[in-house]
N, C-alpha and C positions, 0 to 999 in steps of 0.2 A: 534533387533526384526524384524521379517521377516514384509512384507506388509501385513493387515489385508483387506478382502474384505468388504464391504458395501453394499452389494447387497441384503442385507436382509437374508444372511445366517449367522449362528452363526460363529465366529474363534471359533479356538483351545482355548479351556475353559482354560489350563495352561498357553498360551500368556494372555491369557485377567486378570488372576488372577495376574500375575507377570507387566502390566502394570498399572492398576488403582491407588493400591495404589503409585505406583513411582509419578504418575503424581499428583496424590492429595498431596502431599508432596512437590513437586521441580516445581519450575515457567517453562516455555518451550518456547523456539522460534518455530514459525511455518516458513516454509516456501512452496508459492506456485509453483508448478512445471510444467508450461505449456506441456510443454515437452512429459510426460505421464499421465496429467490427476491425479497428484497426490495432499498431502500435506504432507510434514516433519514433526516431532516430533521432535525438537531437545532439546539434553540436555544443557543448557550452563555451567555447571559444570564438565563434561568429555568432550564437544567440540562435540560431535558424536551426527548423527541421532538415535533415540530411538526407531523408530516405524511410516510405514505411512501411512497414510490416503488414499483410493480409492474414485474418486469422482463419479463411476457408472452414470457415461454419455458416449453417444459415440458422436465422432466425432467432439464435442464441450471441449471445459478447462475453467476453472477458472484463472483469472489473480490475484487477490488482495483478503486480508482477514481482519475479524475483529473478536475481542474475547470478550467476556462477561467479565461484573469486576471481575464475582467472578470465571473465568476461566475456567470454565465447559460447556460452549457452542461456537462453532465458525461458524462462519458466511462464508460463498464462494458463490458469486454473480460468476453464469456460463456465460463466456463473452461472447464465440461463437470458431472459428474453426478457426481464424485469426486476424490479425491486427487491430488496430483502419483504421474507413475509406475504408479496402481494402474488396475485396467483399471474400463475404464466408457466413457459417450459422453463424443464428445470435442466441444466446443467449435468454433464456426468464424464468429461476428460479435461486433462490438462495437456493443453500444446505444448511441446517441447520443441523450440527454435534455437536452430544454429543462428546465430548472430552476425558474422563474416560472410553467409552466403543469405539472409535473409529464411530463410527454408525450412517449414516446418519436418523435424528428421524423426519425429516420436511422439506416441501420444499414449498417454497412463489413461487409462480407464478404469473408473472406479467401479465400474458392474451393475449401477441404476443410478437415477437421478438423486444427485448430494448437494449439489449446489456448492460447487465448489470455488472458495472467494478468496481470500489472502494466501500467500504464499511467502514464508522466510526460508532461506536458506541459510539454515546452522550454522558456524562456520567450525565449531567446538565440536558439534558430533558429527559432522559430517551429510547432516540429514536433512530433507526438505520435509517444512510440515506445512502443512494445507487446510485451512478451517474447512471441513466440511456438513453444513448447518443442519442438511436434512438427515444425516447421520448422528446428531448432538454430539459431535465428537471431534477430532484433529487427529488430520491421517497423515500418516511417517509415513514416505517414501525414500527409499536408497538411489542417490540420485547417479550412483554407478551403474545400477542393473534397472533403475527408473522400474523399479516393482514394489509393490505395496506389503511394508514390513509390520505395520502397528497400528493400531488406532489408540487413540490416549480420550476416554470421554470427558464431556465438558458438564455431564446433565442437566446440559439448559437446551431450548431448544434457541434457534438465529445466533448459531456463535458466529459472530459476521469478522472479528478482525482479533488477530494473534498481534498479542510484544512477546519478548525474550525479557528473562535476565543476561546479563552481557558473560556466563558463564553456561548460558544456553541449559541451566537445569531445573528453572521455570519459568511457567507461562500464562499469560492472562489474556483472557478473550471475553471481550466485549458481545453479549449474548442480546440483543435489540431488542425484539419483543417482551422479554421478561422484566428486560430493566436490569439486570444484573452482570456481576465480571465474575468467572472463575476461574479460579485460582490450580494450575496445574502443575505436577511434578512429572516433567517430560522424560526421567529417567525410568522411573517406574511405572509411569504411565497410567495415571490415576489424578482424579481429582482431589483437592484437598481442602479447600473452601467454596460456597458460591457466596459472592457480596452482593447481597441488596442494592443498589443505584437508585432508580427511578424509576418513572413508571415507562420509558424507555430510553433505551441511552446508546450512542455509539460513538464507533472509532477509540481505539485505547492507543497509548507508548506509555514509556519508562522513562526514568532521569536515565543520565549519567550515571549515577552511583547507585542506582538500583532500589531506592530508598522510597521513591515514588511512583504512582501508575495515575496516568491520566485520563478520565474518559468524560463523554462530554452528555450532560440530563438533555436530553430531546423534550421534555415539559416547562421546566423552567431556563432561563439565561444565566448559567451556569455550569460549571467545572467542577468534577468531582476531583478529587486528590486522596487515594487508598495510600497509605503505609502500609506498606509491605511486609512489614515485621510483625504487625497485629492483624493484619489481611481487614479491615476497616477503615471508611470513608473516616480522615482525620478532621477536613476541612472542605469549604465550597471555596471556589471564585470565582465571584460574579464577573459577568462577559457582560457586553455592549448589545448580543444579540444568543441566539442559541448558536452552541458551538458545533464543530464536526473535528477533522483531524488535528492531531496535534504534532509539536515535534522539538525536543528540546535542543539547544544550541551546545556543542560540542565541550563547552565548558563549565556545563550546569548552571550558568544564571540565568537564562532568559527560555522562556517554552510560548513557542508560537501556534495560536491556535486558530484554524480559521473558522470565519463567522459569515455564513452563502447570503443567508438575505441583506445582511448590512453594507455586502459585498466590500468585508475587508479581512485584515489579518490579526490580532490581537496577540498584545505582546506582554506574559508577565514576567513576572519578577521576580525568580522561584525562591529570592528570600525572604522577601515579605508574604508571596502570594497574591499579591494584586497587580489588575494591568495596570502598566505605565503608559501605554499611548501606541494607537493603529496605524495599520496602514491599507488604505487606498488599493483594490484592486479589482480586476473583474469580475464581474458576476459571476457569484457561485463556488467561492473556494471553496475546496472539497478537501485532499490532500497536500502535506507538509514534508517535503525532506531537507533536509543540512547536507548541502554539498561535503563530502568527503576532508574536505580540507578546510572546512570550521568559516569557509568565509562570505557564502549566500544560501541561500535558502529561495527552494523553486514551491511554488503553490502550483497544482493543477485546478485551474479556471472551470468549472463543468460548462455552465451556459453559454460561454464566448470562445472555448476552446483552443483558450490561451495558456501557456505556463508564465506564472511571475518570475519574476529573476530578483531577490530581495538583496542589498547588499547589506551585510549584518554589522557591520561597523560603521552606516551615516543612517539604517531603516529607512534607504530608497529603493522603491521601485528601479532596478539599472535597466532593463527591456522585458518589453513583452514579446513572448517569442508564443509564433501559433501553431499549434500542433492539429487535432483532429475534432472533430464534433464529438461532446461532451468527455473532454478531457479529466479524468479521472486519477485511475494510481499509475504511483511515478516509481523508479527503480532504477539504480546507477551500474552504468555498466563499464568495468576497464581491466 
């Protein structure tokens, strides 16, 4: 399916008729596309883009997404026109798209430029939080009335990427420029530790069991590992290259981290702590998700603008599926 506009004109009424139901029917990867301002529809059942999304901005992209449980709504925090840190426009809404019609139907405006990057949707409080870096802070939004209800600070400045605890009552954000993770209590809305890292570091997640938080030294080739319970860096693991996203496999032994210049995936071994052996993929992994049902794991490709398709019980490559120019974050939609 060709690119549908968003610009508040109707598409071709038989595209739109021949996608809704497909998509009400079959779960979907997204993927975002800095590149040109887009998002993917991908199938994961043929492996092929399905349909994408225009995010009608100029000049600015969206880096990261998030989708509603019941898959009908996706969320794109507009970052800006550039790198974390580096000068450029900055960002200051997030697109709110109906999913079944393609359509942007809303957009939250944060009231000046925030730079606004990752996006989870709670699924315990009900609430979208949003890193927003030029504010040092993460903004609560009620994604009933899509109105800005809290800010929780982070007192760092590039808090670039938000994990949960899997009870959604805190949160750690990966602060890049500083080099450091803070540590949040998203109920009360306050910080409560900032961890030292490196002299910079990005991308964070969590195990399974909440026990761990991963984020990756941008100076050296390695992997920092915080315990959560002393809010301190326990241990390194050493990577094959410098690391970026990570993502743990649904059953807490294996956390996949990807490595852009070596162009592969790195796979350790969360009981030892050391990798056990890569994989092979295109240039520039950036982003790491676990499919829903514990059984692949998609890499978004930046430089070739491919998503891997990782099968997690042989660690093959099963397709490459192409999405947009410079493929970035990825977010499941059903």
């Amino acid at each position: 399916m060709g690119k549908l506009s968003l610009s508040g004109f109707a598409a071709p009424l038989v595209c739109l008729a021949l996608a809704v139901p497909a998509f009400a029917q079959t779960p979907a990867l997204i993927a975002v596309n800095q590149g040109d301002a887009t998002a993917s529809v991908i199938s994961p059942a043929s492996a092929r883009q399905t349909a994408t999304i225009a995010e009608d901005v100029t000049g600015v992209h969206a880096h990261e997404a998030a989708v509603s449980p019941d898959g009908r709504t996706l969320y794109l925090p507009v970052y800006g026109s550039t790198g974390v840190g580096k000068p450029g426009l900055d960002g200051h809404e997030m697109l709110v798209v109906d999913l079944p019609s393609r359509k942007i139907i809303h957009r939250v405006d944060f009231g000046h430029g925030v730079r606004p990057h990752c996006v989870i949707y709670d699924r315990n409080s009900g609430l979208l939080y949003v890193t927003t870096e030029l504010d040092e802070a993460v903004t609560v939004i009620d994604p009933k009335t899509l109105q800005i209800v809290a800010k929780i600070p982070t007192g760092q400045p590039q808090s670039h990427m938000l994990a949960l605890t899997h009870d959604g009552k805190r949160g750690y954000t990966a602060n890049v420029g500083p080099g450091t993770v803070s540590v949040l209590d998203m109920v009360a809305h306050k910080t409560l530790a900032v961890i030292p890292i490196s002299g910079e570091t990005q991308r964070i997640s969590i195990s399974p069991d909440d026990s761990m938080v991963f984020t990756s030294d941008q100076i050296k080739p390695r992997l920092a590992v915080i315990d959560t319970t002393t809010n301190k860096v326990k241990t390194w693991v050493a990577l094959p290259g410098t690391g970026y996203g990570t993502a743990s496999t649904h059953d807490g032994h294996w956390l996949l981290v990807a490595v852009p210049k070596a162009g592969e995936v790195a796979v350790v071994n969360l009981r030892t702590l050391k990798v056990e052996r890569t994989i092979a993929v295109p240039s520039a992994p950036q982003e790491v998700l676990v499919r829903p049902d514990g059984r692949v794991a998609y890499v978004s490709c930046n430089a070739s603008g491919k998503v891997a398709a990782i099968d997690l019980a042989t660690w093959k490559v099963e397709s490459l599926i192409s999405a947009g120019p410079g493929a970035d974050g990825l977010a499941w939609a059903k």
